[in-house]
N, C-alpha and C positions, 0 to 999 in steps of 0.2 A: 654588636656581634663580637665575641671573643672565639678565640682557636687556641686549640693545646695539645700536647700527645702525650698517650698514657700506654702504657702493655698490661697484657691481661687482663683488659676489658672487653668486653663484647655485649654490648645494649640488648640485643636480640637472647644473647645466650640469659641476661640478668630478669629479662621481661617474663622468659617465660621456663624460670627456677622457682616459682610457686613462693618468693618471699616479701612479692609486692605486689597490689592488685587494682593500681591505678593510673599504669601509664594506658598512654594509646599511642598507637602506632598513626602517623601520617602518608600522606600521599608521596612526598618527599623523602621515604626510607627514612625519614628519622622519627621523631620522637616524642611525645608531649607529655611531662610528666610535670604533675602537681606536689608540692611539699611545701612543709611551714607557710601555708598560705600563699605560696609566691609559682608560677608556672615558666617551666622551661621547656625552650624548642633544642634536640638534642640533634643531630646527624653524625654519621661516622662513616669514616675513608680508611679504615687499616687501622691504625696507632693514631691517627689525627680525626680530632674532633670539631664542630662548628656547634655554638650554642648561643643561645638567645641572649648573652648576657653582658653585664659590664666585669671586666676584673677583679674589680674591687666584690663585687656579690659571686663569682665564683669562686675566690678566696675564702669568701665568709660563709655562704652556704655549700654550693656545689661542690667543691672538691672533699671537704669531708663527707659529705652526704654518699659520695663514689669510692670514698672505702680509699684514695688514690694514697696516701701514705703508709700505708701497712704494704709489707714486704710480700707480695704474691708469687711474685716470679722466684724467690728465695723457699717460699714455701714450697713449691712445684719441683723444685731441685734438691731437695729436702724427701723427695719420698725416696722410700725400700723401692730400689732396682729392682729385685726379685720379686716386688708385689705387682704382678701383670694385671691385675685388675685395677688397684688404683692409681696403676700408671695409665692405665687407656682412659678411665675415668677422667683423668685432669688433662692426659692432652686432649679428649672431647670436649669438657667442660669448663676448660683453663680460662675463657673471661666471663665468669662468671665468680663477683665477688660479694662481701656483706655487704649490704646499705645500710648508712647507717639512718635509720628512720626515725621518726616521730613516734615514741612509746605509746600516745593513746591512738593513734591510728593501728600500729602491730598489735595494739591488745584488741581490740575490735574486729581487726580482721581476722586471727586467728583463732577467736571467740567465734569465730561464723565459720572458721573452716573444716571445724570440725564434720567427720562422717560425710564432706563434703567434696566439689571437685573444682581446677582454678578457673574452669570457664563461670559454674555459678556462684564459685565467690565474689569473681569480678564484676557479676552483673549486679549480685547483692551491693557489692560496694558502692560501686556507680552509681546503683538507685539510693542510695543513703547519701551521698556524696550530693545528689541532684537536688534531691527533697531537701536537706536539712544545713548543706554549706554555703558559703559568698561563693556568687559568681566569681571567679577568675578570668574568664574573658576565653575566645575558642574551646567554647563548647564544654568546658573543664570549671568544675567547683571544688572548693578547699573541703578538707577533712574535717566534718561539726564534728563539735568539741562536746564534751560532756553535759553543758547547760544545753546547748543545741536538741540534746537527745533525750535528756533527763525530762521524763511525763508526758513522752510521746507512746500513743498506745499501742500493748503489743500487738493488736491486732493489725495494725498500720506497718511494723515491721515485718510480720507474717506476710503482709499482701509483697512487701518487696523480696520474697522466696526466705526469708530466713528461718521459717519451720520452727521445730521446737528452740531453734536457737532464739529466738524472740525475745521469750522470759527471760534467759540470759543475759539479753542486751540491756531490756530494761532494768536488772539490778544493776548491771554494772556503771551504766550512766547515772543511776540515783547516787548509788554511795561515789563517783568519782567526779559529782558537781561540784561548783563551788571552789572548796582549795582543797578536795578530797585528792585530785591525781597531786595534784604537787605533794600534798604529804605524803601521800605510797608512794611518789618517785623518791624522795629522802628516803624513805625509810627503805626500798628497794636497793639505793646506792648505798645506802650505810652499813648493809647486808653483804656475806660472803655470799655463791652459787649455791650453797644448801640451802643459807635464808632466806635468800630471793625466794626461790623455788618453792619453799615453804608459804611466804605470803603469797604467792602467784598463786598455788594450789587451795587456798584461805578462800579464792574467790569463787562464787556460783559459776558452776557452768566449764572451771578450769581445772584440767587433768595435769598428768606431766608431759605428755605429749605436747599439748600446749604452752604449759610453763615454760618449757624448754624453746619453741619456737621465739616465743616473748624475751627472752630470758639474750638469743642469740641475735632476733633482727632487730627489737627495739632498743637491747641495751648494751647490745654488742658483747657480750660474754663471750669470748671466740674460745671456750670448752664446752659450751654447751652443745649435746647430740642429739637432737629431736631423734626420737624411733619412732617411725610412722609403717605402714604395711610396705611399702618399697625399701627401706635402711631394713627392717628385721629378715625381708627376703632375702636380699643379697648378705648379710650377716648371716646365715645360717647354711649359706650355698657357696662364699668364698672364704669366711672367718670362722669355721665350727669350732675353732681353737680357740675363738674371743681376737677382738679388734686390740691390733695394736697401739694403744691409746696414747700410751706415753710416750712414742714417738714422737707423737702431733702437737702434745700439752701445747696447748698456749694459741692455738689455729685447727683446734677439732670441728670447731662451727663451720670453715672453710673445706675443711675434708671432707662431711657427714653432705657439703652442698654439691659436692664435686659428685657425691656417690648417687645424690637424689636426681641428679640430670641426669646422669648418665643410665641410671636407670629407666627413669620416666622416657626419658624420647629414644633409647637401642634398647631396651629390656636385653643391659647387658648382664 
């Protein structure tokens, strides 16, 4: 068991900001979340945390996985006084930060969330997580990998709700078997935010609404601004003049997340 404290986290506020769609919640208020193959028990008291792990693998996985080095609380002190909405916005939503996740897990789930909502992404998930990953052990299986998924039939994915997204999945897993994701991760990281974007939208089934999600939680591009029907609402009812973008340069993925809580749970 390892213990730490962190600000500007909030587990509960992270779980349920639509940018991951495989933890579960416990008996014990805390946690259980699967990544890079490996499962962790999370709980939290204020700023202090209790998690399943040894140091040394919190070091190596968890703490960047929790986004814990990039400057939050610096960002928060950083907004337009005058901006009353995205000030209430991030004190509502202030622990909630990016994860940094696993690229082919975020292209998968956001290939499914489309026209979709996070309770039945999550269940899509889970059923794909159950069907096709290693156990982990409490009830939790690891994220199948492209061979996992690659020439699995789409009507097997239709039966776990994913609709016309099916055929989608099934191309996406054929071309990213093998050492297809490693080369579009190069080629992704070799790319500025227009070329990413570019190849992201290259693929079946990928708009820029999605590109841009991919582009924010699997590869951490903190400019990226997914516009979904909740961001164009509140853009059109607080920003008719256009969002102040270049304020934020460099942490807009953190702002656009603050604006999507704070919507989704006060439709403020």
């Amino acid at each position: 068991m390892f213990e730490t404290t962190a600000t500007s986290l909030d587990l509960a506020q992270v779980a349920a900001s639509g940018q991951c769609f495989t933890w579960r919640p416990l008996a014990d208020g805390g946690w259980a979340i699967p990544a890079f193959g490996r499962r962790l028990h999370i709980r939290q008291a204020g700023t202090h945390f209790s998690l399943s792990c040894t140091l040394d693998e919190w070091e190596a996985v968890w703490r960047g996985y929790f986004d814990l080095d990039t400057d939050y609380d610096g960002l928060k002190a950083s907004i337009d006084p005058t901006d009353a909405y995205l000030c209430a916005a991030a004190r509502y939503g202030g622990g909630v930060r990016i994860l940094r996740q696993d690229l082919w897990e975020v292209m998968v789930s956001f290939l499914i969330s489309q026209n979709n909502n996070i309770t039945r992404i999550t269940r899509s998930i889970g059923g794909l997580c159950g069907a096709y990953g290693a156990p982990l052990g409490g009830g939790l299986s690891a994220f199948p990998s492209p061979d996992a998924l690659a020439g699995v039939p789409e009507a097997d994915f239709r039966a776990l709700g994913l609709g016309y997204r099916a055929g989608y999945l099934c191309a996406l897993a054929q071309e990213m078997r093998g050492g297809g994701l490693a080369a579009f991760r190069a080629a992704l990281d070799a790319a500025d935010d227009g070329g990413a974007r570019a190849l992201l939208t290259g693929l079946r089934g990928v708009g820029p609404k999605v590109a841009d999600c991919i582009l924010l939680f699997g590869l951490h591009r903190m400019d990226a601004f997914p516009l979904d029907t909740h961001i164009r609402k509140v853009l059109a009812a607080h920003y008719p003049g256009g969002f102040p973008t270049g304020r934020y340069a460099g942490m807009l993925g953190a702002v656009q997340q603050y604006i999507f809580y704070y919507d989704l749970k006060k439709g403020g």
